[in-house]
Structure formats: C-alpha cells, structure tokens
C-alpha positions as CSV (number, residue, x, y, z in Angstrom):
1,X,12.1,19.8,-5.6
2,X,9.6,17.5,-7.9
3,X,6.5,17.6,-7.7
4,X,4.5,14.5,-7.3
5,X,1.3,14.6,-8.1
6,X,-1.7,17.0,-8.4
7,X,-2.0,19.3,-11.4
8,X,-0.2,22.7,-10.3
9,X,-1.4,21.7,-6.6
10,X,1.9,21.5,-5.4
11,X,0.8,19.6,-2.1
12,X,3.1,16.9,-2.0
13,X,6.8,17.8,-2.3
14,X,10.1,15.0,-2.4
15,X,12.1,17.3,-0.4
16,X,15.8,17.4,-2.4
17,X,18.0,16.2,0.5
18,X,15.8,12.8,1.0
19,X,12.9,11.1,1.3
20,X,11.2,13.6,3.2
21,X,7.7,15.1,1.7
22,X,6.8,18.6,2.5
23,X,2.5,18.5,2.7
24,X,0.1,21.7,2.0
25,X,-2.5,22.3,4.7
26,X,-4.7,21.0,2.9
27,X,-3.3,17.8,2.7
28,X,-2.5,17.9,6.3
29,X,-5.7,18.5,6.9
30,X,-6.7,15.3,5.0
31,X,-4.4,13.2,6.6
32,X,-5.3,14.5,10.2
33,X,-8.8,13.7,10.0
34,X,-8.4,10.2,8.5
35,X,-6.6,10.0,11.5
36,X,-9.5,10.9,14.1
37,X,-11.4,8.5,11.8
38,X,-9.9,6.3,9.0
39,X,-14.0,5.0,8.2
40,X,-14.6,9.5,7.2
41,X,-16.4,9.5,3.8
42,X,-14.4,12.0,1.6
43,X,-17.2,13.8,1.2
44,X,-17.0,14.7,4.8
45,X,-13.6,15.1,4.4
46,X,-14.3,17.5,1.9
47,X,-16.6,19.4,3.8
48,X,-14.0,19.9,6.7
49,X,-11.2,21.0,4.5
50,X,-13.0,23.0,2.2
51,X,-12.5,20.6,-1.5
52,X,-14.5,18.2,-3.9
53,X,-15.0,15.0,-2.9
54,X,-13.3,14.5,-5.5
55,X,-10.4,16.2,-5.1
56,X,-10.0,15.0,-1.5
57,X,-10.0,11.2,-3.5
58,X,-7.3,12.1,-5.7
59,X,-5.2,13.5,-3.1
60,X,-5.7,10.3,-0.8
61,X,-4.3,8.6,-3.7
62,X,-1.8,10.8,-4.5
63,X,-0.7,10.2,-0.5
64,X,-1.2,6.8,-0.7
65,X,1.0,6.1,-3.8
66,X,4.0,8.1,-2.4
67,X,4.5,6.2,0.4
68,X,3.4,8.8,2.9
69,X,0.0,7.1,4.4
70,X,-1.9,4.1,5.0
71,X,-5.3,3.0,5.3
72,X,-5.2,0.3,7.4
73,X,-7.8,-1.4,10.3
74,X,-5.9,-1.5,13.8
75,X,-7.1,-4.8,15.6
76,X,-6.5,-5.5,19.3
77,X,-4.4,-8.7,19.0
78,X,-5.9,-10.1,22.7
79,X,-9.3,-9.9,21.7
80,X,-8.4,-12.4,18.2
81,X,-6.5,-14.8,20.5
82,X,-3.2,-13.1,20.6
83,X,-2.5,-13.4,24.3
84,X,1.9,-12.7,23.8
85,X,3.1,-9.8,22.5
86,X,6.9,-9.1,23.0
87,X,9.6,-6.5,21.9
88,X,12.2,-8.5,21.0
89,X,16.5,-6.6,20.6
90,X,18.5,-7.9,18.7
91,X,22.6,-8.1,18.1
92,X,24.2,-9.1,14.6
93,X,26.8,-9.9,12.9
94,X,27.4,-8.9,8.9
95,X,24.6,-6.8,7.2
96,X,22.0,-5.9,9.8
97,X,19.6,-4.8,6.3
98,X,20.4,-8.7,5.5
99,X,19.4,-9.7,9.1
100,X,16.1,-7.0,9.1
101,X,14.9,-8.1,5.9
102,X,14.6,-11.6,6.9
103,X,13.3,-11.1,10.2
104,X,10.6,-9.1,8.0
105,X,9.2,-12.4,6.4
106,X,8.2,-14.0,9.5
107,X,4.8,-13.8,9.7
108,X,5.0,-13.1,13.7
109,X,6.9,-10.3,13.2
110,X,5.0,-7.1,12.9
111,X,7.6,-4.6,13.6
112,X,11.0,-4.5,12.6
113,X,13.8,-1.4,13.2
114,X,17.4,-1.1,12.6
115,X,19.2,0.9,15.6
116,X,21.9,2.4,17.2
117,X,23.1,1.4,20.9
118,X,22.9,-2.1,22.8
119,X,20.7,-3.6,19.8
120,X,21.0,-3.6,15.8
121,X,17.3,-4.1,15.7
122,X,14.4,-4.4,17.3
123,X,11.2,-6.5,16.1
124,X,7.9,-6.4,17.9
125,X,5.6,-9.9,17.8
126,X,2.5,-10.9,18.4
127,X,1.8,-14.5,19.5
128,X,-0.6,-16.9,20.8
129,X,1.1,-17.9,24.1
130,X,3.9,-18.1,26.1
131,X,4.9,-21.3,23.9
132,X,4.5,-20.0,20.8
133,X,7.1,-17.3,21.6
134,X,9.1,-19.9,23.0
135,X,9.3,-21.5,19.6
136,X,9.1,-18.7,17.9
137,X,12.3,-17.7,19.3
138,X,13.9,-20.6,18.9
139,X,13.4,-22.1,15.3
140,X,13.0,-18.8,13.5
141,X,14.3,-15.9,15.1
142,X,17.7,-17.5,16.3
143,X,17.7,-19.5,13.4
144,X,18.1,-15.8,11.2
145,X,21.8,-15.7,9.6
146,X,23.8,-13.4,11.5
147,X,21.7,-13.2,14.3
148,X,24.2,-13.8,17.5
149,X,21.4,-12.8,20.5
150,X,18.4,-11.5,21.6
151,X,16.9,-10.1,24.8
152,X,13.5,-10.5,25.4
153,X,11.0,-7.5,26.9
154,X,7.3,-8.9,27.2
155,X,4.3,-7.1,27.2
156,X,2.4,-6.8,30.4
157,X,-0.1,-4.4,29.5
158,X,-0.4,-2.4,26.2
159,X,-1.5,1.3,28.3
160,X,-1.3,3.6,25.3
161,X,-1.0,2.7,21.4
162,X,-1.7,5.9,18.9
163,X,-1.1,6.6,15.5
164,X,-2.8,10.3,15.6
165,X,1.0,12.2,15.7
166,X,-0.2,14.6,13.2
167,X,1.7,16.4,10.4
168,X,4.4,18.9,10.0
C-alpha cells in the first residue's frame, strides 16, 4: 500500500487492489463530524478528536485532495424554484461511459450512474416544471448518441435525503 499523505501518519491508505482508501480513526472521526456539521470550525474539530487545529486542516486537505470527501452546501431545490425533480433509466447502445459522460455535461443533470439490470444508467434531475422536463427530455437527453430510451420515475415527495453514512 502507498501512503498518501501525512508525514508517518499513515491515515489515508490506497488500498492495493483499487481505489479503495483505508482511514485511521482519527480521520474517521474528522470526516464524521463534518458530517453532523460541514460549517464545524477545525478547532472544534480538533477538540473532539483530540489534534491541532492544525493538524485537523491538513488532514481535511489531505481527504479532500484524494478524492475521498467533499465540502459542499446541500440546497433544497423547491425552495430556489426547482419544483421537478425526476430519476430518469436509461438503455444504450455502444459505450455506456460514452453515453454517461455526456449525460454528465447537462447542466440538469445532477446525478449520473452506470448499472446493471433493466437500465445502463440512471441520471437524477432537477427542473423548474413539468415543461422543463418535458424539453429536457426531448432535445437533450434523447438527443445523447447512443441513447435508445428512457423511463421516467418522478419525484412526489423527497421523505429522506442523507449523506451522514459514516466510515468504515
């Protein structure tokens, strides 16, 4: 295994067999309270786990750089006007990563997975209305080379959206 980052701290780990990283506690630690509260001064951070401010920068970095988190701000899309989402399958013909990484550039799309089963992928949207997933649909998903269908699943009601799963 390489080690990427931290002098001697050994807390993130490329795992040989693939892109899976094997995290310390501490760094586990890190990463689970950023996700009870992304806005947590590292200081605070720092206090909780038991390092430097810092140190607990550094090692945000570090996780940051490999790939393994994200900082981001989670909106509600209803309350800026976003009154459609929709889950949307999708079948293919030719190179579904062909097909994926062009559904990735519309700017609708906020979601996109290649699977196994009735669909090669699956692409979650967010749109204004009923008409903008109309048209959507129609002039840029369709319109995707080597895109032969889609079915449709809209959203009702979001009841549950979390990204607090933890670590390993």
């Amino acid at each position: 295994m390489r080690e990427l980052g931290g002098i001697g701290s050994g807390h993130l780990r490329a795992s040989p067999g693939g892109p899976a990283m094997q995290l310390d506690e501490l760094s586990k630690a890190i990463i689970e309270n950023l996700q009870q509260d992304g806005r947590r001064s590292y200081a605070g951070i720092g206090k909780a786990v038991g390092l430097s401010e810092a140190a607990v920068r550094q090692r945000v970095q570090r996780l940051v750089d490999a790939g393994v988190m994200q900082i981001v701000a989670v909106t509600d899309p209803m309350q800026l006007g976003f009154a459609r989402q929709a889950m949307i399958g999708i079948k293919c013909t030719g190179d579904t990563l062909k097909v994926a990484d062009e559904l990735s550039k519309i700017a609708s799309v906020d979601y996109v997975v290649l699977t196994a089963g009735s669909f090669d992928a699956i692409v979650e949207v967010v749109c204004e209305d009923d008409d903008d997933l109309l048209d959507l649909l129609n002039t840029q998903i369709r319109a995707v080379p080597g895109v032969i269908s889609t079915e449709t699943l809209v959203y009702l009601k979001l009841v549950k959206q979390q990204y607090n799963w933890g670590t390993r």
